[in-house]
C-alpha positions, 0 to 999 in steps of 0.5 A: 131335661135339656132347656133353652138358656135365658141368653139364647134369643131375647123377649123381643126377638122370640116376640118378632118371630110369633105367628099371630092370628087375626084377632077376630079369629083369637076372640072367636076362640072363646065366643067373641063375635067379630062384630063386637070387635072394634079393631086397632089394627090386625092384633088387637082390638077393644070389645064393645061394651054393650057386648059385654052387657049381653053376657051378665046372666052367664055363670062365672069361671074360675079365678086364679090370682097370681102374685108373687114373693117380695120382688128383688133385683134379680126378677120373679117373673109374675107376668111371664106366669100369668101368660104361661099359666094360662097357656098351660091351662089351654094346653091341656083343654080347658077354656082359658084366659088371661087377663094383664094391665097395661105396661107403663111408660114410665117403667119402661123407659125408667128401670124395668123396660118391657112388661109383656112376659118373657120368652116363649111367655109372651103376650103380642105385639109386644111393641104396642103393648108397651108404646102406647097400645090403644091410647088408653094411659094418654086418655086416662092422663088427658081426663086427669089434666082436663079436670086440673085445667077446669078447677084452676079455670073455676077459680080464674073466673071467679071461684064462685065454689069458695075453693081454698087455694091452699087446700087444693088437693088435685093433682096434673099426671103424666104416664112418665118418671120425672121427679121434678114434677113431684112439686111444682109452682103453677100459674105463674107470669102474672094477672092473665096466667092466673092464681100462682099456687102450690101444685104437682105432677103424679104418674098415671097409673097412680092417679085416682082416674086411673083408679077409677077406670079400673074399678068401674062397671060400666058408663054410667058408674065411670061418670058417678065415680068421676063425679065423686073425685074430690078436688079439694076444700073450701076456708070452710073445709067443705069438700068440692068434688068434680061433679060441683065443677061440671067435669064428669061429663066430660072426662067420661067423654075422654074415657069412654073408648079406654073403658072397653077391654083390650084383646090380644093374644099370647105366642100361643094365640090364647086370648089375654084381656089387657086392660088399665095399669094401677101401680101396685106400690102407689096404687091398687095394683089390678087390672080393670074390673070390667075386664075380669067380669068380662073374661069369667063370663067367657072363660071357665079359668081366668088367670090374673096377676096384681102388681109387686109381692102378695103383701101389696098387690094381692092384699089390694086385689083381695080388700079392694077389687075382689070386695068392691066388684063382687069377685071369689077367687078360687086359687093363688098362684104365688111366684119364687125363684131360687136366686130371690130366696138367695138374695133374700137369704143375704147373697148380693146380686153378684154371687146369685149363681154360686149355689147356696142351700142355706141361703135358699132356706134362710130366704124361704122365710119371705114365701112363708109369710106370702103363703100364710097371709094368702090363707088369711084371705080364705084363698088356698095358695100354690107356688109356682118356681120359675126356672133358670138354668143357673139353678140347682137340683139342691136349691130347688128341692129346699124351695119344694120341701119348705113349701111342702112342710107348710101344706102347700104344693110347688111346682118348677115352671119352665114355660121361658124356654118351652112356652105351655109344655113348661107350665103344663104341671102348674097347669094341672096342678092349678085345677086339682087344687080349685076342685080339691079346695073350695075358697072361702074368701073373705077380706081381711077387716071389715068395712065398719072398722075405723080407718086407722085400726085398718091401716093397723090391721094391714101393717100388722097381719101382712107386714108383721108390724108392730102397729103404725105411727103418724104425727098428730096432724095425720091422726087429725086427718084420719079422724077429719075423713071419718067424720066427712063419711068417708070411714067405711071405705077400704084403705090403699096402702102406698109404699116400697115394694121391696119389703115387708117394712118401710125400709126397702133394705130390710129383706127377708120377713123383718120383724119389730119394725113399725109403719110410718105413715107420711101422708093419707091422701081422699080417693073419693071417686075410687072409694078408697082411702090412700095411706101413704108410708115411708119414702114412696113416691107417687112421681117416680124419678129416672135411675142413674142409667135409664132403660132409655139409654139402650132403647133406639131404632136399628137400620130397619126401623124396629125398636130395639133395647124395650126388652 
């Protein structure tokens, strides 16, 4: 089979060549009426949500999760799948959607560029996707801040709640890396400007608002979420929430557009939801709760993606989404390339073209672990291959039999160079296995399990860990949150994304390693408890050579360098 190579035409001259449709004609496709359409423009739009509460008593579709093996620096391409698998689902005759969240700014202008797929795989426009789409991530920010602005203006007026300057825990959020945010002094100039104190800046999509917006079901539990946030402590270590600083009502206000889903539509004018954008290494790596519950209503498939490697993204899907929000998904979709398992299996980035059979199967150890921990979650998993033209019929087929020898299927996906055609196999192969194996999902630990024998429990069952360790003030600080109530609730693990370990350099599946843990941070209004391991950071920095280097406007005034 002859296929396009990757160097033919770029994402975004394939994206400036799409026949998009109307997106009433794209919501029509799977029952959305135009009037419940709020449009931005001719090819995106939100729909409205006493629309989406219409449709409660429908049955639910299918759900079919895909993730992905530890990422490398030669790409996996999850989001590229999701988009193809989804074609490919449509393609043969079943009512499919997708649903993606939202690309950050921060990434996009930092080391990935774009995250709207790739090739014949896109979802469109692609430049409003990653620049700014409906203004959901400035409104997110916006709550944030608000919320920032109301606890210090509290306290310059008087702070009639006790807040203890030195146990403020809240933090201001921008959607952009600037490590010189990380920590900051604030209020400072004198008298007028306030109460000079210790502050700092997260990304957004690792703000607990953005949490939250991601795991409401509807107004009214967005405003209860946000009335939960807790913003820190009195002397007496009595917590203060937002709620107590009269903020809830409106921050909701701010977010009460950004909580309705967004439409668009892949190169194949297929719907895709694409809504809310958690980092998955930081955060818990979804896209919003309403979006997924919207589309199973009108989908008999509904294909999403969380963030990173199974080990982050998807046990977060699983143990926080999937359990908060009710959901069992069906299948799971696990994404390799030849050249990560080469890289995995030690090959450098620069000889990843050169074939290397042993290399394939020395890296398979890392797909091994990714298929085995699915499985623990009671979801049968499959393995999609996304193709380069640079690999071989040797290194391909090493992927296959490993995979087979594991009673597991793979499956070559070529849906970069020929869109639904190329994803039409997995397709099948996606519905076969749905109908074959029924999924008995189940989260990994129970919510009555103290927070640190969860924290254990992830570190050993996912990442292969020996346990975890945390100086004596954090011990106290797991042992503070389970006496304040907050025990029960699931824990968001934070940490490097390039591997099983702490250590981002140790590839593959490492063994006999521990996990640090640096920081444990409350998220009362999302219901989750953040561990924080390592040297992650909830504040990205630039890389030494930023994508926004090569990003500008050509003579026409069209975006050039995103992706």
């Amino acid at each position: 089979m002859e296929l396009r190579t990757e160097a033919v035409r770029s994402n975004i001259e394939i994206a400036r060549e799409a026949k998009m449709k109307p997106i009433a004609e794209v919501g029509r496709k799977v029952g959305i009426p135009d009037s419940a359409l709020l449009a931005y423009g001719p090819y995106k739009a939100k729909v409205a949500l006493d629309f989406i509460d219409s449709l409660k008593d429908r049955p639910d579709g299918r759900l079919v999760l895909v993730t992905a093996i530890t990422p490398t620096a030669s790409g996996e391409g999850k989001t590229k799948t999701t988009v193809g698998l989804n074609d490919g689902l449509n393609r043969i005759g079943k009512r499919a959607m997708a649903c993606l969240r939202e690309p950050s700014l921060g990434p996009c202008f930092g080391m990935k560029g774009g995250a709207a797929g790739g090739g014949y795989s896109q979802v469109v426009p692609m430049e409003d996707i990653n620049l700014h789409f409906t203004g959901d991530f400035h409104a997110v920010t916006a709550a944030n801040n608000l919320l920032a602005a109301m606890l210090d203006n509290h306290i310059y007026w008087g702070n009639t709640l006790g807040l203890d300057a030195r146990r403020i825990s809240w933090r201001r959020a921008m959607d952009m890396n600037d490590r010189a945010l990380r920590l900051i002094a604030s209020s400072l100039g004198g008298l007028a400007n306030g109460f000079p104190r210790e502050d700092g800046f997260d990304i957004t999509v690792a703000s607990e608002v953005m949490a939250i917006m991601c795991l409401a079901t509807d107004l009214k539990d967005l405003e209860r979420r946000l009335g939960n946030i807790v913003v820190g402590q009195t002397r007496e270590k009595k917590y203060v929430t937002a709620k107590e600083l009269n903020a809830s009502g409106a921050m909701s206000v701010l977010l009460r557009d950004a909580l309705m889903p967004n439409l668009v539509q892949t190169l194949e004018n297929n719907p895709v939801f694409i809504h809310g954008g958690p980092f998955a290494n930081i955060a818990h790596g979804c896209n919003s709760v309403i979006a997924t519950r919207t589309a199973l209503k009108l989908a008999d498939y509904v294909v999403t993606e969380a963030g990173f490697g199974a080990d982050l993204g998807a046990e977060k899907f699983f143990d926080i989404k999937c359990r908060k929000a009710g959901l069992k998904p069906a299948a799971a979709v696990i994404v390799t390339t030849v050249r990560a398992m080469k890289h995995h299996g030690g090959i450098t980035k620069e000889e990843l073209k050169r074939e290397d059979v042993e290399a394939v199967e020395r890296g398979c150890a890392n797909l091994e672990c990714h298929i085995r921990n699915v499985r623990k979650f009671g979801v049968p998993p499959i393995v999609a291959i996304n193709h380069f033209t640079a690999d071989s019929e040797a290194e391909t087929q090493k992927i296959v039999e490993v995979v087979r020898s594991l009673d597991c299927e793979a499956v070559v996906c070529t849906d970069w160079a020929e869109g639904s055609k190329g994803s039409e196999a997995l397709a099948r192969r996606v519905v076969a296995l749905c109908d074959r194996e029924k999924a008995d999902f189940r989260p990994l630990y129970p919510l009555d399990m103290p927070l640190w024998e969860k924290t254990q429990t992830i570190a050993r069952t996912i990442y292969g860990a020996n346990g975890i360790t945390a100086d004596h003030a954090l011990r106290q600080r797991f042992d503070d949150l389970e006496a304040a109530g907050f025990g029960k609730l699931p824990v968001c693990m934070a940490k490097t994304q390039y591997s099983f370990s702490t250590d981002p350099e140790k590839r593959n599946a490492p063994t006999d390693h521990m996990v640090k843990v640096r920081e444990v941070r409350l998220s009362a209004g999302a219901e989750f408890v953040v561990v924080i391991a390592g040297d992650i950071m909830t504040m990205p920095g630039l890389p030494r050579t930023p994508a926004a280097n090569a990003i500008r406007l050509n003579d026409k005034g069209q975006i050039e360098g995103l992706f």
